[in-house]
N, C-alpha and C positions, 0 to 999 in steps of 0.2 A: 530546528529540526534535528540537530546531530546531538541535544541533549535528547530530543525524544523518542532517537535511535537507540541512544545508549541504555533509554529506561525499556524500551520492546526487549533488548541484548538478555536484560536484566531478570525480563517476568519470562521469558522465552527458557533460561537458564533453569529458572525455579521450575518451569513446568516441567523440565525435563527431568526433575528431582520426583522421582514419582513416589517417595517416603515422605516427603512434604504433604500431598494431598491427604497419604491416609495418615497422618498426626491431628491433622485440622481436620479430617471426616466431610471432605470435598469432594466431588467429583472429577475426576482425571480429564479435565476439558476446559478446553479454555477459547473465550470468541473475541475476535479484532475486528474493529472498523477502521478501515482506512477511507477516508475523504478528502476532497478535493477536485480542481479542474482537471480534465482532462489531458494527459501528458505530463504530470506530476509523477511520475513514476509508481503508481499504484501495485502495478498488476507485478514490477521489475521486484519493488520489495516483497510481493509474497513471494516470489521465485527464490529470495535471498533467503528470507524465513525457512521455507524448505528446506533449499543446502544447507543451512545452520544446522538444522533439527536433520537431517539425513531422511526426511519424510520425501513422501511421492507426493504430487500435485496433480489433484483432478480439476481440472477447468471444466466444468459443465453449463453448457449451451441451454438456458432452462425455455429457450425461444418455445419449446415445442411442449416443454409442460403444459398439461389441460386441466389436469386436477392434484389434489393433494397425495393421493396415491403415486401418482407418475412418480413426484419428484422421492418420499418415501422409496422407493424403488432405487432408483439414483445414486443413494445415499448411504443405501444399506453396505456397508465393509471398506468405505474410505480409511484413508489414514491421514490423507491433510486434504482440505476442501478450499476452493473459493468459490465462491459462491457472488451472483448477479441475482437481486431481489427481482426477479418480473411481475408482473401485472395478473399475468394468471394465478397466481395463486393467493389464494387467499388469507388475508390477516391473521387469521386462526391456525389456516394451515401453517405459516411462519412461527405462528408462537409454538405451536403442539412441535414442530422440527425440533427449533428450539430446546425446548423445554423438557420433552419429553423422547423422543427421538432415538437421540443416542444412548439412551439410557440403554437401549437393545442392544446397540453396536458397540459393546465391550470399552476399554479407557483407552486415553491414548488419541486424544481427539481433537483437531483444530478448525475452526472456521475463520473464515475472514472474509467478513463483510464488504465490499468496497462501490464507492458507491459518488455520484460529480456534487453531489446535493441531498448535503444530510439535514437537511430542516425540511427535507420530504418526507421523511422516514418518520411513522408512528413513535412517537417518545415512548413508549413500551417496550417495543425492539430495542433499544437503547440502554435497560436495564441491568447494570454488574450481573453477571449470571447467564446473559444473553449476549450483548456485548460489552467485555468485560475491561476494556481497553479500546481509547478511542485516540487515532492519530491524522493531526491535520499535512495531509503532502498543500507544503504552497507551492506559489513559484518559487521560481530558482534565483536563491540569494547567490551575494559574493563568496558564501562559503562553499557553498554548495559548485559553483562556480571552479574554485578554485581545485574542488576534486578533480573536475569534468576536466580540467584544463592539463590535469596530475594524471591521470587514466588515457587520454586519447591523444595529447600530446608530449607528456612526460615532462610536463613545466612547472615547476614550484614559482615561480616570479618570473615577471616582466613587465619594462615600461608602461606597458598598453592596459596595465592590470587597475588601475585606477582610473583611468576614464574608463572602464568596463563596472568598476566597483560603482561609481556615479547613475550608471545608467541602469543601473541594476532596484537600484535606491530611487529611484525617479517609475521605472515603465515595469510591464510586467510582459516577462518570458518564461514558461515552461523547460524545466531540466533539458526534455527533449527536442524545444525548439535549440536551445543554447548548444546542445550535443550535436544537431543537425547540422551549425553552422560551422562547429569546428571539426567536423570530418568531411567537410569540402576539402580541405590541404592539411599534410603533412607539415608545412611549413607554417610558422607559431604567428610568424608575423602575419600572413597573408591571410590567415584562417582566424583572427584578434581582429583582425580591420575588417574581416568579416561580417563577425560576430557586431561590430560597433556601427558598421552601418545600419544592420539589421534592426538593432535597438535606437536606433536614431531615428528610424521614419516609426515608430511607435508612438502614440498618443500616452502624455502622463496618466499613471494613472492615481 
C-alpha cells in the first residue's frame, strides 16, 4: 500500500501541473477508485488527497437522489467530489456524469469513487477516463501497523512488535480496528497487549 501511496503522490502531482494536460490535449480531470472493506481508511485518504491538493471536499449523501437530474444539480461547481455510487441512479445516468458532465463544469476536477466491493461495479465504470486510477485499501499490515504505532503513540520499536508483526501475517484487522485498540492507553506497553489480545481471539484468515 505505501508504494501505491506514493504512485497516487505522483499522478496527484502531475494533475496538479495543469500545462501537462494542455500539451497531451486531456481534459483537466481526473477519477479514483478506492476499494476495499470497511474501515480501511477509504474516506481518511480522500481527506488527505484534499489537504494535499488544498481542494474543498464535498461528501454528498446521494441517499435522497430520485433521478439523474437531482444528482446533475449536486454537482454542478464542485471542486473535489467523493462520491457513493447509489441504486437510484441509473447506469447511464453514471456514465453521462461521467463522461460528459464536467465537461460544463470548467477543469480542475476530481472524483473518487469509493466503494467495499468493486466486482459490483459495471466494468464500464472502470474505464481510464472514468476511473482512471484504481487503489486497493487492505487490511492493516505490519507497515501500516508501524505508522499507526508512530502517530498515536510515538514508538518506532518495541518488544511486542513481532508477535504483533505474526498476527498480523496470520488474521485480518482493519487500520481502524488496530487504531482503536491503541488509543485505549497512552501507555505502549498496555495498549501492544491490547492490541494482541484483540488479534489473538481472531479466526485465521
Amino acid at each position: 500500500m505505501d508504494l501505491e501511496k506514493a504512485t497516487l503522490i505522483e499522478d496527484l502531482d502531475r494533475f496538479i501541473r495543469s500545462e501537462f494536460y494542455r500539451r497531451v490535449g486531456k481534459t483537466w480531470k481526473r477519477g479514483y477508485l478506492l476499494y476495499g472493506p470497511p474501515g480501511t481508511g477509504k474516506s481518511s485518504l480522500v481527506s488527505a488527497m484534499a489537504n494535499y491538493l488544498k481542494f474543498d471536499v464535498y461528501d454528498l449523501d446521494l441517499k435522497e437522489v430520485q433521478c439523474n437530474s437531482d444528482l446533475r444539480r449536486l454537482l454542478i461547481g464542485t471542486d473535489f467530489l467523493l462520491e457513493f455510487v447509489p441504486s437510484q441512479v441509473t447506469p447511464s445516468g453514471r456514465l453521462n456524469f461521467i463522461d460528459g458532465l464536467w465537461s460544463s463544469c470548467g477543469d480542475e476536477r476530481i472524483i473518487v469513487f469509493t466503494t467495499n466491493h468493486k466486482d459490483r461495479l459495471d466494468p464500464v465504470l472502470l474505464r481510464p477516463g472514468r476511473m482512471d486510477m484504481h487503489l486497493h485499501m487492505s487490511y492493516c499490515t505490519f507497515g501500516g501497523f508501524r505508522t499507526l504505532a508512530s502517530n498515536y503513540l510515538q514508538i518506532q520499536d518495541h518488544p511486542l512488535f513481532e508477535e504483533i508483526k505474526g498476527f498480523l501475517e496470520k488474521v485480518q484487522a482493519t487500520p481502524a480496528e488496530v487504531a482503536g485498540e491503541l488509543m485505549k492507553s497512552e501507555d505502549p506497553n498496555v495498549a501492544f497487549r491490547g492490541l494482541i489480545k484483540c488479534l489473538h481471539n481472531r479466526p485465521e484468515s
